[in-house]
C-alpha positions in Angstrom: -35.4 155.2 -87.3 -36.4 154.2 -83.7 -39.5 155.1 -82.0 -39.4 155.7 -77.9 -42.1 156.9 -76.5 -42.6 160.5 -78.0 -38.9 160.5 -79.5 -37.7 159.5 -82.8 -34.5 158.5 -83.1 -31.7 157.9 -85.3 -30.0 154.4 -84.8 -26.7 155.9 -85.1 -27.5 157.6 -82.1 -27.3 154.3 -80.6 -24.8 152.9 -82.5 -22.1 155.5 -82.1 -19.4 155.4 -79.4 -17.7 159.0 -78.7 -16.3 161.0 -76.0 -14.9 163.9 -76.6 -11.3 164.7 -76.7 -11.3 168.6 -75.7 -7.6 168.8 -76.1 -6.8 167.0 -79.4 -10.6 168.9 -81.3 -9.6 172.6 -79.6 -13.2 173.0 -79.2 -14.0 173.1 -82.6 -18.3 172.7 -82.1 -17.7 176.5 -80.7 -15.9 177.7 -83.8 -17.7 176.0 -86.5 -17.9 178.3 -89.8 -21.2 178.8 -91.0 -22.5 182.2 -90.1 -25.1 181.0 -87.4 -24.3 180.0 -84.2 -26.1 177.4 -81.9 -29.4 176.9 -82.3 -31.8 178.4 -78.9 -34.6 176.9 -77.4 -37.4 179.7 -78.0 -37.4 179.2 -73.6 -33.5 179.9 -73.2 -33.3 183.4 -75.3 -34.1 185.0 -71.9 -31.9 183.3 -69.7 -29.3 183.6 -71.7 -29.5 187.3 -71.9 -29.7 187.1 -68.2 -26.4 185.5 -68.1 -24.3 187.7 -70.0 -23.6 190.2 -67.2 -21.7 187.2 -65.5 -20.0 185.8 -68.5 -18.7 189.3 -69.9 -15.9 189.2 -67.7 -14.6 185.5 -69.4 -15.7 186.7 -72.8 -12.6 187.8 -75.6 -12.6 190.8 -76.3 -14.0 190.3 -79.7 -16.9 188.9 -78.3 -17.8 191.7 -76.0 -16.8 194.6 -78.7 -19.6 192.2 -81.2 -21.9 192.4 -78.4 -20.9 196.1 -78.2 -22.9 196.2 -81.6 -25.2 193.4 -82.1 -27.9 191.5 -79.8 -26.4 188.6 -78.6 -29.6 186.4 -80.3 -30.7 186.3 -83.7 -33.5 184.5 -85.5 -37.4 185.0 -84.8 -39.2 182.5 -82.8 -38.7 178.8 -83.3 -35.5 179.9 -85.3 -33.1 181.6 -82.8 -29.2 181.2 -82.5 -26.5 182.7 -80.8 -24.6 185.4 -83.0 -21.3 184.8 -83.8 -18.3 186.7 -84.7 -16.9 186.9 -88.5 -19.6 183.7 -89.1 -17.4 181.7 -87.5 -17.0 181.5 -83.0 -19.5 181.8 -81.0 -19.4 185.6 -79.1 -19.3 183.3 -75.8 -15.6 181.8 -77.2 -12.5 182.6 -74.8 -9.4 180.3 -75.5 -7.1 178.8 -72.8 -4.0 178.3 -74.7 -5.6 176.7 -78.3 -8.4 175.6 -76.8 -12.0 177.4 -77.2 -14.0 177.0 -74.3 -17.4 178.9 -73.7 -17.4 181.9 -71.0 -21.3 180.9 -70.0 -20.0 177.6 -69.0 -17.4 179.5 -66.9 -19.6 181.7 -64.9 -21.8 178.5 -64.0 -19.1 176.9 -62.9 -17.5 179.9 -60.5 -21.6 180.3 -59.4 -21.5 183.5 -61.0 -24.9 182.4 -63.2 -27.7 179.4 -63.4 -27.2 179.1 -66.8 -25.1 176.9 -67.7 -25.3 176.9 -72.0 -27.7 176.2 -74.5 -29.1 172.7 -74.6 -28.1 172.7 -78.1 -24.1 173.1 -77.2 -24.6 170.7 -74.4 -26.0 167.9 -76.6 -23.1 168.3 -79.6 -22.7 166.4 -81.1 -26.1 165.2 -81.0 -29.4 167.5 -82.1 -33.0 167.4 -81.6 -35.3 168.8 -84.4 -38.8 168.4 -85.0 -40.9 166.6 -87.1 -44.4 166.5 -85.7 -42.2 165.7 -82.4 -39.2 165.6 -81.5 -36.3 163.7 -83.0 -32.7 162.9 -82.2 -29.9 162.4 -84.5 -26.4 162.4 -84.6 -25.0 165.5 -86.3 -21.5 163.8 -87.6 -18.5 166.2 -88.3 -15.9 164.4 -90.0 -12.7 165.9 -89.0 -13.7 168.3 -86.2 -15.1 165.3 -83.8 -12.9 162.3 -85.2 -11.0 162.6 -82.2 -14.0 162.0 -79.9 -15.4 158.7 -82.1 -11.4 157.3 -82.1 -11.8 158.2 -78.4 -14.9 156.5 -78.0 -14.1 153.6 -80.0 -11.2 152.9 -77.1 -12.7 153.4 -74.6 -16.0 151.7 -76.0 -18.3 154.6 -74.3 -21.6 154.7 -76.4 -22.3 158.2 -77.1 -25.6 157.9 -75.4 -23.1 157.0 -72.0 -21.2 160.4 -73.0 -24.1 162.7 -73.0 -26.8 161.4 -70.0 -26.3 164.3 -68.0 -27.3 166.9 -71.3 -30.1 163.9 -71.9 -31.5 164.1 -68.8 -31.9 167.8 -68.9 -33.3 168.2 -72.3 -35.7 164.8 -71.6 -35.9 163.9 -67.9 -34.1 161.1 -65.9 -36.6 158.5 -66.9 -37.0 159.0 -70.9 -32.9 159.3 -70.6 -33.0 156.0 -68.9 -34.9 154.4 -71.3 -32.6 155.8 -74.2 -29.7 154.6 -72.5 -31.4 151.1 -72.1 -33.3 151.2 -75.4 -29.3 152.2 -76.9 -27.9 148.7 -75.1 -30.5 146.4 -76.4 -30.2 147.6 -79.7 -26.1 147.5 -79.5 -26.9 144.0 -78.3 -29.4 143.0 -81.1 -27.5 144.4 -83.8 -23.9 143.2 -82.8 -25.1 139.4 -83.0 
């Protein structure tokens, strides 16, 4: 366990090299089994409600006719999550081909909608929970992301690398920064 500033974190956060490999995992961090989807920031349950007018139109079918039904959060405060559909995609799931890819992300992207996705799918595979403050750990997934470590491993991109732009909006450009150096010294103390 590392301490930075107010931030805990896990050394294999720092240790880790990954980038993921979209079209060898099929977007398998949107499809996960497990009957919750991914965790929400108690901040982002609004905004994301605002954003499903502009991401209906990307959504699967499936996913509109379980909105149809269901809110499209669950949880109580300090425990939300986006539903899912049979405990298993996420309702914002479309496919391209095999691949799942996430209809929020879509309308963002066409400037249909300023949300882009939860912090929580931005950050996969890495996850913030709290312990008195907050702390940041790898969440390893053995098959679904070996692709993404193999990848990683290759190209030697430390995970920390991968994800700065999800860093920097879940902790600011400076704190990122300092993960990102605080990640190379301790490659380089470690690796000696």
């Amino acid at each position: 366990m590392i301490s930075l500033d107010h931030l805990l974190i896990e050394e294999a956060v720092f240790t880790t090299r990954f980038t993921c490999q979209l079209s060898e995992c099929k977007g398998a961090c949107c499809t996960l089994p497990g009957g919750t989807g991914a965790p929400l920031l108690d901040t982002e349950v609004e905004p994301l409600r605002g954003a499903l007018r502009a991401a209906a139109p990307y959504m699967s079918e499936r996913g509109r006719e379980e909105l149809a039904h269901h809110n499209v959060v669950e949880g109580a405060p300090g425990s939300y999550s986006v539903r899912c559909v049979d405990d298993e995609a996420c309702v914002f799931v479309t496919y391209e081909g095999d691949v799942a890819k996430c209809s929020l992300e879509k309308a963002f992207f066409a400037g249909e909608s300023t949300f882009r996705k939860p912090i929580s799918c931005f950050l996969f595979p890495l996850r913030v929970a709290n312990f008195g403050g907050p702390y940041l750990y790898y969440d390893v997934f053995d098959k679904e992301c070996a692709p993404g470590r193999a990848h990683g491993l290759v190209t030697n991109t430390p995970l920390v690398e991968f994800l700065r732009e999800p860093l920097e909006q879940a902790f600011g450009k400076e704190t990122t920064a300092d993960i990102i150096e605080a990640a190379r010294a301790y490659r380089e103390e470690t690796e000696l």
